[in-house]
MARVODREN-969723 format. One record per residue (C-alpha): residue number from 1; residue in one letter; chain; x, y, z. Coordinates in steps of 0.1 Angstrom, whole numbers, plus 5000, padded with zeros to 4 digits. Example, Ala and Ser with C-alpha at 12.3 -4.5 7.8 and 13.67 -1.06 7.14 Angstrom:
2
[rec 1; A; A; [5123; 4955; 5078]]
[rec 2; S; A; [5137; 4989; 5071]]
END
This chain:
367
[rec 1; X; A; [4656; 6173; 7474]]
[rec 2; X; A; [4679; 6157; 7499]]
[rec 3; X; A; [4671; 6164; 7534]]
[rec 4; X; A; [4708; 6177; 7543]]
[rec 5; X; A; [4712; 6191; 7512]]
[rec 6; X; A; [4725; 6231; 7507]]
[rec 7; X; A; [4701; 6255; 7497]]
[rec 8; X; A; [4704; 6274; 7460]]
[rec 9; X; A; [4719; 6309; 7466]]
[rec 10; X; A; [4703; 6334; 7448]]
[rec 11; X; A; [4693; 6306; 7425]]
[rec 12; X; A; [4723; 6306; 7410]]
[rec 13; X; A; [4726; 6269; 7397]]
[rec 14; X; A; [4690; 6278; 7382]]
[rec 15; X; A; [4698; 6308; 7368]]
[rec 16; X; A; [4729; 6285; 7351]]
[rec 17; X; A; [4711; 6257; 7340]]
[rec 18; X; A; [4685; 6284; 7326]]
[rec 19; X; A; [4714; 6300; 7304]]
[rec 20; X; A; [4728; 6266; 7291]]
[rec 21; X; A; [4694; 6257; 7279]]
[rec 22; X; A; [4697; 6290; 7262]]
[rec 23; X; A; [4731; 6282; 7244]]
[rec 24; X; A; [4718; 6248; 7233]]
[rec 25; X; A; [4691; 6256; 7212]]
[rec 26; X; A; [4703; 6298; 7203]]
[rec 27; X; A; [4730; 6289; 7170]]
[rec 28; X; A; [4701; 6264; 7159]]
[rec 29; X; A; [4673; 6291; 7160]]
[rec 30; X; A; [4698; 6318; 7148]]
[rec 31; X; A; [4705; 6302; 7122]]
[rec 32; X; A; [4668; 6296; 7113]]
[rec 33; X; A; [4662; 6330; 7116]]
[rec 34; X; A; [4688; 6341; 7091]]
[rec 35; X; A; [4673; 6328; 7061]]
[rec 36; X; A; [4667; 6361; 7046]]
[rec 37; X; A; [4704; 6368; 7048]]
[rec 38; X; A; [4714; 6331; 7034]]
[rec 39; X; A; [4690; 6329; 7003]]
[rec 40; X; A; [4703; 6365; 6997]]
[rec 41; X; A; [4738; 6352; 6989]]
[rec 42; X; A; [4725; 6325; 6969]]
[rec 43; X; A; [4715; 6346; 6941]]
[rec 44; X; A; [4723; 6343; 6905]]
[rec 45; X; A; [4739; 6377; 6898]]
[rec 46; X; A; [4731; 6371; 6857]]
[rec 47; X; A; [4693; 6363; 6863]]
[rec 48; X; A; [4691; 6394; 6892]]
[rec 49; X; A; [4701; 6419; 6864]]
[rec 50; X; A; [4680; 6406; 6836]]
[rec 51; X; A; [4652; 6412; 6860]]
[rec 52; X; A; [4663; 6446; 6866]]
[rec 53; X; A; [4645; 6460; 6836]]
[rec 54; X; A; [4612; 6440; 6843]]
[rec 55; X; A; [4584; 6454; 6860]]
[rec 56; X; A; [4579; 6426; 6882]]
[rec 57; X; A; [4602; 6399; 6892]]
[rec 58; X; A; [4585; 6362; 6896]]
[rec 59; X; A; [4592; 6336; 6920]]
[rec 60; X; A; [4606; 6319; 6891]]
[rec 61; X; A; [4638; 6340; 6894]]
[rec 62; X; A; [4648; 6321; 6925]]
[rec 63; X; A; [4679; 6300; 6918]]
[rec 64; X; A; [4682; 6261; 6925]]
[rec 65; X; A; [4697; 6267; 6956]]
[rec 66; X; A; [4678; 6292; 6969]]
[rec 67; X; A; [4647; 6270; 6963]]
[rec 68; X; A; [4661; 6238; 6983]]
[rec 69; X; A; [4679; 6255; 7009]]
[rec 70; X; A; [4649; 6256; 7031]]
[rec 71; X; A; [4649; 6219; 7028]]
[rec 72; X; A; [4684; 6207; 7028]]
[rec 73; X; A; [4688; 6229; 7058]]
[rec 74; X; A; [4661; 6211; 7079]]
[rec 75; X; A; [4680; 6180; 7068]]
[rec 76; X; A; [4712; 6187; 7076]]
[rec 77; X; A; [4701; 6199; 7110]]
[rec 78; X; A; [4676; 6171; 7124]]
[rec 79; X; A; [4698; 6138; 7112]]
[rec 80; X; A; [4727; 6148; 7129]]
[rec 81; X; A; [4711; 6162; 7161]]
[rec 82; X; A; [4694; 6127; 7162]]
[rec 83; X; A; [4724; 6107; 7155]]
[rec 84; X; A; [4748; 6125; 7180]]
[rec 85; X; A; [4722; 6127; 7205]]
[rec 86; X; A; [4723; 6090; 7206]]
[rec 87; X; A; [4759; 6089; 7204]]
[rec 88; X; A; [4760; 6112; 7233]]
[rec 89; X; A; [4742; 6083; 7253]]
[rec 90; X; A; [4778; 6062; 7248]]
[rec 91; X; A; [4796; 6082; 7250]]
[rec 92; X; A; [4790; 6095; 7295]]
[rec 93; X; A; [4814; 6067; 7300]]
[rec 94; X; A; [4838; 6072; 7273]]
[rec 95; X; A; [4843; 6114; 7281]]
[rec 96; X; A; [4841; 6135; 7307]]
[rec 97; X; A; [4811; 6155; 7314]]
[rec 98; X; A; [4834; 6190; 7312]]
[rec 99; X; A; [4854; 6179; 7278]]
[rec 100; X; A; [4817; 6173; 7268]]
[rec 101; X; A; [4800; 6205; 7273]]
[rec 102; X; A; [4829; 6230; 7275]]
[rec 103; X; A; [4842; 6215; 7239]]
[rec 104; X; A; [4807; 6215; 7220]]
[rec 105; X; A; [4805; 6251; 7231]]
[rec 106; X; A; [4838; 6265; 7222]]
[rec 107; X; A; [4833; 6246; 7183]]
[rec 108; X; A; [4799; 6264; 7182]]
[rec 109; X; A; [4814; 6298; 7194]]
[rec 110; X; A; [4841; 6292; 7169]]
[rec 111; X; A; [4816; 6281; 7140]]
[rec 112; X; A; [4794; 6316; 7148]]
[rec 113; X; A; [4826; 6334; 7152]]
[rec 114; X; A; [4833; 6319; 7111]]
[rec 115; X; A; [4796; 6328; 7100]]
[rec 116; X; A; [4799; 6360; 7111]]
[rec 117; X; A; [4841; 6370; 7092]]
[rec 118; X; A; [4821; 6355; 7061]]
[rec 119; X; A; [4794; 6378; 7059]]
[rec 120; X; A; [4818; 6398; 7050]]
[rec 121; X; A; [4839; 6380; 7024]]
[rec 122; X; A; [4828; 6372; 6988]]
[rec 123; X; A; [4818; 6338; 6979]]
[rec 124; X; A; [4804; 6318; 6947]]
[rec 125; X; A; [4765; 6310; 6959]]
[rec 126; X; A; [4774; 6270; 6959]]
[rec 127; X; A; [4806; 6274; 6979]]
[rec 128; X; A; [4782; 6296; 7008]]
[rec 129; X; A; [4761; 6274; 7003]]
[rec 130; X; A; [4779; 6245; 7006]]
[rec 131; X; A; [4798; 6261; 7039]]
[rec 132; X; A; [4761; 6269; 7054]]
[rec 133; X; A; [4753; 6237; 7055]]
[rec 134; X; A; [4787; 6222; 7071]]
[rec 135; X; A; [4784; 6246; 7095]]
[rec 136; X; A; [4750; 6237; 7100]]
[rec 137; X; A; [4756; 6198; 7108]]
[rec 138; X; A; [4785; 6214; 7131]]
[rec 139; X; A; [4764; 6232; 7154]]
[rec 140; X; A; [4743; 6206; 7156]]
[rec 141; X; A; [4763; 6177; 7158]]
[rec 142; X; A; [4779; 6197; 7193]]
[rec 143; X; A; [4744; 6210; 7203]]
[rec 144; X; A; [4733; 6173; 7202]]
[rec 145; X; A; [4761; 6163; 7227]]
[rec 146; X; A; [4757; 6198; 7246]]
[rec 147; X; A; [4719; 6190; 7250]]
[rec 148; X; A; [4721; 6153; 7264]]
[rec 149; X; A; [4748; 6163; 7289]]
[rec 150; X; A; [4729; 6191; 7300]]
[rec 151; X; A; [4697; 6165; 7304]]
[rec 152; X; A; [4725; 6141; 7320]]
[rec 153; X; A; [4736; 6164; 7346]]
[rec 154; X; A; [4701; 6180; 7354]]
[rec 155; X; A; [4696; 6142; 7364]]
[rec 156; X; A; [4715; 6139; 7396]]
[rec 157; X; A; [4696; 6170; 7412]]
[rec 158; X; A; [4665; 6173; 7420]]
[rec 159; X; A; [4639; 6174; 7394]]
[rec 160; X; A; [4630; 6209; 7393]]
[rec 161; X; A; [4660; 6216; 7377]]
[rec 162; X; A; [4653; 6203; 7344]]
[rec 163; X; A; [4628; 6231; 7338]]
[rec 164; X; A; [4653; 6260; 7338]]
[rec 165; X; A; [4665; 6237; 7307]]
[rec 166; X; A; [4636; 6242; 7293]]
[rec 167; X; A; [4627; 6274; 7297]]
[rec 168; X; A; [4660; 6286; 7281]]
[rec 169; X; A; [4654; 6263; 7251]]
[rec 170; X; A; [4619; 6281; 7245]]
[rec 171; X; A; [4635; 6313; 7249]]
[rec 172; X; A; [4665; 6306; 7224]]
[rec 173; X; A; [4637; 6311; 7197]]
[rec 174; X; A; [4622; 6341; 7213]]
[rec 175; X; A; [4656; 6359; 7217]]
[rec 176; X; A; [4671; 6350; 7182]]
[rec 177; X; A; [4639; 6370; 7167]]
[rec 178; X; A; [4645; 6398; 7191]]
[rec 179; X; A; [4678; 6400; 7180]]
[rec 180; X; A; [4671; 6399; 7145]]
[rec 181; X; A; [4641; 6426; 7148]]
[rec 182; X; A; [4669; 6448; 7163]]
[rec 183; X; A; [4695; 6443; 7135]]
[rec 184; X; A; [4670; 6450; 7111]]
[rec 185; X; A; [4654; 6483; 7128]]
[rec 186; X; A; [4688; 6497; 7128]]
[rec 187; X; A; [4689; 6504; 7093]]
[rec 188; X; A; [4718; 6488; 7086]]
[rec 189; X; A; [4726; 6470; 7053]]
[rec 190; X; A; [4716; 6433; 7053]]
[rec 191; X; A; [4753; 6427; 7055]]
[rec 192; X; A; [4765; 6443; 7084]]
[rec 193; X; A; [4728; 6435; 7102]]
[rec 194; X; A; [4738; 6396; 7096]]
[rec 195; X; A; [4771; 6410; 7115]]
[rec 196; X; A; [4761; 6423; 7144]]
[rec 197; X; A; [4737; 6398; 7142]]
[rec 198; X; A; [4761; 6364; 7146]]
[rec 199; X; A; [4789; 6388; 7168]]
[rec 200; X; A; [4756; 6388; 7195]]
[rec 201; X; A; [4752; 6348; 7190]]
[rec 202; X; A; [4789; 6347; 7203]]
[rec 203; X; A; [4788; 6369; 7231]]
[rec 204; X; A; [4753; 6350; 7246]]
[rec 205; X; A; [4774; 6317; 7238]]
[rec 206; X; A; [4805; 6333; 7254]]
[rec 207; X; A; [4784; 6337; 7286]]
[rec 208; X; A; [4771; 6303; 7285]]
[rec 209; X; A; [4808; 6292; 7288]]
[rec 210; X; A; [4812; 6315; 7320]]
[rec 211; X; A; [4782; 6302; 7332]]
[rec 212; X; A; [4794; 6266; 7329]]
[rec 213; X; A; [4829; 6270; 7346]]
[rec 214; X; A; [4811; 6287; 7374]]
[rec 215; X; A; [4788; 6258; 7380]]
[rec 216; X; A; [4813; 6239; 7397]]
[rec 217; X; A; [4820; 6265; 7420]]
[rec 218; X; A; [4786; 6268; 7434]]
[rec 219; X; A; [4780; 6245; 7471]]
[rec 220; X; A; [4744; 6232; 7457]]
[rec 221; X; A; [4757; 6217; 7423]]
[rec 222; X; A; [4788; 6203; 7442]]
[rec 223; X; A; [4773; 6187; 7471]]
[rec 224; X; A; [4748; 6167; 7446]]
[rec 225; X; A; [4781; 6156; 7421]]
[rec 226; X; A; [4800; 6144; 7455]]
[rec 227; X; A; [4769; 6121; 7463]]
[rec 228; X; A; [4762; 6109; 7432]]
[rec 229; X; A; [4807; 6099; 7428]]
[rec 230; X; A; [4801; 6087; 7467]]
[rec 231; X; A; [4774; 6064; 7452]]
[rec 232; X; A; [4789; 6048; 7422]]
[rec 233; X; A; [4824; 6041; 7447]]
[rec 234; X; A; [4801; 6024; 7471]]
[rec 235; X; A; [4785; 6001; 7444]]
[rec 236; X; A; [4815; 5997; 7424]]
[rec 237; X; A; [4834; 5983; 7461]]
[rec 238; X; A; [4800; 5963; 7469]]
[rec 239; X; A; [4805; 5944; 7434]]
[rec 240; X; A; [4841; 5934; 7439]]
[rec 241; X; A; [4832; 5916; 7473]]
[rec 242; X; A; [4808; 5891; 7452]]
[rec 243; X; A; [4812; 5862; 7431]]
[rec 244; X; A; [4805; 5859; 7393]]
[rec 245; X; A; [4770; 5847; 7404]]
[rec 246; X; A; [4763; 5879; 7425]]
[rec 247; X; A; [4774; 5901; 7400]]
[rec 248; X; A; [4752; 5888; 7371]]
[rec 249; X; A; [4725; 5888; 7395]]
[rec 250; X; A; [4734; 5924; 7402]]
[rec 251; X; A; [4731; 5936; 7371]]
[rec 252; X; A; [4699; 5919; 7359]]
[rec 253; X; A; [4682; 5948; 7382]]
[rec 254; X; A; [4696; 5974; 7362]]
[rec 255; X; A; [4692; 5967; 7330]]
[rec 256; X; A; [4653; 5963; 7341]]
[rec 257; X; A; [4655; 5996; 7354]]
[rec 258; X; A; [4663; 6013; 7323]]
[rec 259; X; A; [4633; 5997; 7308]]
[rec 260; X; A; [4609; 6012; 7336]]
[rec 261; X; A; [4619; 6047; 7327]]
[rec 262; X; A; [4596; 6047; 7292]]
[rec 263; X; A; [4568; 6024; 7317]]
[rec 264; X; A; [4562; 6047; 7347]]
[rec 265; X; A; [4547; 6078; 7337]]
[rec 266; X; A; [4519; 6057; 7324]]
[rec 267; X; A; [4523; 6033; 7352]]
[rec 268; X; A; [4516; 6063; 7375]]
[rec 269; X; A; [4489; 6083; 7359]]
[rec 270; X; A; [4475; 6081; 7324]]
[rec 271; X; A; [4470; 6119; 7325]]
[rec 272; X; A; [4504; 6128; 7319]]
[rec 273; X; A; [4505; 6105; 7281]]
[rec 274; X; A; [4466; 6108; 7275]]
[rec 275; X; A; [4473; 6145; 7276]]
[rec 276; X; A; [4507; 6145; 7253]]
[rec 277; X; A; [4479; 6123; 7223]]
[rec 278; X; A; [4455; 6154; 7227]]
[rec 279; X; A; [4479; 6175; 7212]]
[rec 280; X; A; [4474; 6157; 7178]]
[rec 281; X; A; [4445; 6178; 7175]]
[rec 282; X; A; [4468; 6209; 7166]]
[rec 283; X; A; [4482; 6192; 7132]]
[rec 284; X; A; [4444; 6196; 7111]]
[rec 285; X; A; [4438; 6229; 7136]]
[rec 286; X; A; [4471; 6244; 7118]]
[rec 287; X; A; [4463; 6230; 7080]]
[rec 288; X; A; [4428; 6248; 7083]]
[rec 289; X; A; [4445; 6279; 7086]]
[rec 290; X; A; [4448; 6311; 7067]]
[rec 291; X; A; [4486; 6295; 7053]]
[rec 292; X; A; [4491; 6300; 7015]]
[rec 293; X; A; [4496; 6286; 6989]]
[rec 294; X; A; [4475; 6254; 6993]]
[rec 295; X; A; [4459; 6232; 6967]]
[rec 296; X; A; [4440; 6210; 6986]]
[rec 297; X; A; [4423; 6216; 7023]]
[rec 298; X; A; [4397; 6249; 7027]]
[rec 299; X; A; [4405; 6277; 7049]]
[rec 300; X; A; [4385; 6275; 7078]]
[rec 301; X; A; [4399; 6301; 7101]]
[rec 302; X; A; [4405; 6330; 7081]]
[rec 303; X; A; [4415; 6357; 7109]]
[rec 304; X; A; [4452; 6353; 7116]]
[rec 305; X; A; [4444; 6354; 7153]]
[rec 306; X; A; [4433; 6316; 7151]]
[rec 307; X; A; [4465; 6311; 7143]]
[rec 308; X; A; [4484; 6332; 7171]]
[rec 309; X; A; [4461; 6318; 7197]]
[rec 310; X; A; [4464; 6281; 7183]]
[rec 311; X; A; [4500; 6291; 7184]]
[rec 312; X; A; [4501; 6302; 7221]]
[rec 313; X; A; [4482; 6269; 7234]]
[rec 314; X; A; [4505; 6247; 7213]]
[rec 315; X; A; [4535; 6258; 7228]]
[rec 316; X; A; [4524; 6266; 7261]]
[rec 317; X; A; [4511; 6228; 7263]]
[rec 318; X; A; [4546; 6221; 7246]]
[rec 319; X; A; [4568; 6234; 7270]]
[rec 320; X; A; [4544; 6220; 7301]]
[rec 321; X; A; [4547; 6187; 7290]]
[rec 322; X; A; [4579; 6184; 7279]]
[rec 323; X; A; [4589; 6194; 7311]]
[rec 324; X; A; [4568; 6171; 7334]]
[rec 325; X; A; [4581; 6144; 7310]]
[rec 326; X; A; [4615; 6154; 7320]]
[rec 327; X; A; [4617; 6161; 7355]]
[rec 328; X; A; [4595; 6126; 7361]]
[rec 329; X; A; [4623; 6104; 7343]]
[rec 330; X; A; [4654; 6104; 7363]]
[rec 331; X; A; [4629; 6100; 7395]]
[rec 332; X; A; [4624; 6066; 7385]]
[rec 333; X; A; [4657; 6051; 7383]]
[rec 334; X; A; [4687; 6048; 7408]]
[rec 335; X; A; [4708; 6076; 7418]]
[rec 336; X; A; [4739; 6065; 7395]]
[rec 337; X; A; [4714; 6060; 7365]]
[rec 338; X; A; [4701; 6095; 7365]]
[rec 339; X; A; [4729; 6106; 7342]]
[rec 340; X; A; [4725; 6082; 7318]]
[rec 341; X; A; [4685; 6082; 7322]]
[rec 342; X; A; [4688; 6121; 7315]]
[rec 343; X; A; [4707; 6114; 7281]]
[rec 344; X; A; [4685; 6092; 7268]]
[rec 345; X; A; [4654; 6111; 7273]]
[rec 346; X; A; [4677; 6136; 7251]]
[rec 347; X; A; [4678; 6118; 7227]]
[rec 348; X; A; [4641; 6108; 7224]]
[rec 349; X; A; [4632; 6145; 7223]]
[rec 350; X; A; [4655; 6150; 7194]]
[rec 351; X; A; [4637; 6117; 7178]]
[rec 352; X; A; [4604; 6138; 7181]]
[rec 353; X; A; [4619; 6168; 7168]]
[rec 354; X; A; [4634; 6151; 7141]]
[rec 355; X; A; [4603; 6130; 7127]]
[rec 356; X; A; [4582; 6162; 7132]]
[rec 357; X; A; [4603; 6177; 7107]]
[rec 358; X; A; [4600; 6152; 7087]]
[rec 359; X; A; [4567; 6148; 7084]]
[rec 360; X; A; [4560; 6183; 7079]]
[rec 361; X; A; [4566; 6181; 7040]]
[rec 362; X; A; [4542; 6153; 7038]]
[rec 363; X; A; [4516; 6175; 7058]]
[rec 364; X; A; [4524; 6210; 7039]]
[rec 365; X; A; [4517; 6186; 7006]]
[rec 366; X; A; [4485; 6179; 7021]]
[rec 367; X; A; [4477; 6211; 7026]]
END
């Protein structure tokens, strides 16, 4: 933190940063956590009342759709967070940071503010389904963009603030099964659950937007934009005085210093990346289980508190690392790249993301 630098108040650029993290990753997880209330308007009417009269109703009855939605959904979520997160990289020069954030939130609100007039209108299963899934690559197409500029401008303070980021990103999943446990206890239909359900979505988005035009407002957050505007006016006049010589030579530099941000934290300490491999171990601790079916691998920890406690480690060491990782990349580049250097680690934590999905249907075959 600069030496002359304003102090926090009341934490409020933390507390801000903390509640944009949330928006990112909340339509995502609330989405993930509405299955129940998507597979139940995928039904075939026909085959639910010839399997009224049954005594017991197989897993057989599911319909096509129901079947794959678990699957297409995954896919229609990961390929465009990946694509748009690189995109996002591009496009800090091509779109201002505000049009940026404060447009991928309003088309969110607006596709949550959708989800939830639908739960209450009819539709043919393969039309809701069909609209899921657009609205799916939607908020993730935005989320993408919303995510890398958030990572973008946590990279011109200092580095602490990319944990708030975090944080509210673990809690999105945390809070959308709150919420849902909450619709549910109230005894309310499934319906009108799913309705109070998405309504509650677009209030926490709502406030992400408030959050986001107060930001500006706030002395700490200013006084670190002004610098970093102060610096690329300064470099931008230093260029002009030079010939065509100078400049190339100029710009050799930088490109090498985009480079060194995937070098350093290894150059530093091996700690930081030997400690990121050790979490490999996790994948056969998971398969071994008590997680049916399976037709391959033994269950070797029956009790489902293996699992829970496997599960508290895995994302407590998640989180931890994800956040050393980073607040340690924009400190290794010049002021004017931290932006940029922000957005690209975005993008290569929607890489992991996105490869971990898809190799979880070669593991779960394993298993």
């Amino acid at each position: 933190m600069a030496a002359n630098s304003p102090k926090d108040k009341y934490f409020g650029v933390w507390l801000i940063f903390f509640m944009l993290g949330l928006g990112t990753l909340l339509p995502w997880n609330f989405f993930m956590t509405a299955t129940k209330y998507f597979t139940s308007r995928l039904k075939d009417t026909s085959v639910v009342i010839s399997s009224a009269n049954q005594t017991e109703v197989s897993s057989d009855d599911r319909t096509v759709l129901e079947a794959i939605f678990n699957n297409v959904m995954t896919l229609c979520a990961m390929l465009p967070l990946l694509i748009c997160t690189c995109l996002n990289s591009f496009l800090l020069s091509l779109i201002s940071q505000r049009l940026r954030v404060m447009g991928s939130l309003f088309v969110i609100m607006l596709v949550f503010i959708i989800t939830a007039v639908l739960v209450k209108v009819p539709l043919e299963p393969f039309h809701f389904f069909l609209s899921t899934m657009v609205k799916i690559v939607i908020i993730n197409s935005f989320g993408a963009v919303l995510q890398g500029s958030l990572f973008g401008m946590a990279g011109l303070l200092p580095a602490s603030y990319t944990t708030p980021i975090m944080s509210g990103q673990g809690l999105a999943g945390t809070f959308a099964a709150f919420a849902m446990i909450c619709a549910i206890a109230s005894g309310s239909e499934l319906q009108d659950a799913a309705f109070g359900y998405f309504i509650t979505a677009c209030v926490v988005i709502f406030l992400s937007i408030l959050s986001y035009i107060l930001l500006p407002k706030l002395e700490f957050f200013h006084f670190y934009q002004e610098r970093n505007t102060k610096q690329i006016s300064l470099e931008q006049n230093s260029i002009s005085l030079m010939n065509r010589d100078a400049v190339a030579d100029q710009k050799k530099p930088q490109d090498v210093s985009m480079l060194k941000i995937f070098k350093k934290p290894g150059k530093d300490s091996v700690i930081l990346p030997a400690s990121i491999g050790c979490r490999l171990v996790f994948i056969p601790l998971f398969m071994l289980c008590n997680v049916h079916p399976r037709a391959h691998l033994p269950v070797v920890f029956h009790h489902d508190c293996f699992f829970i406690l496997f599960m508290i480690l895995f994302a407590f060491s998640n989180g931890y690392l994800a956040s050393l990782c980073m607040c340690y990349g924009p400190r290794n580049v010049l002021p004017h790249e931290a932006e940029t250097a922000g957005a690209i680690m975005a993008f290569f934590l929607s890489l992991g993301l996105a490869l971990g999905a898809a190799l979880s249907f070669l593991i779960r075959i394993l298993v």
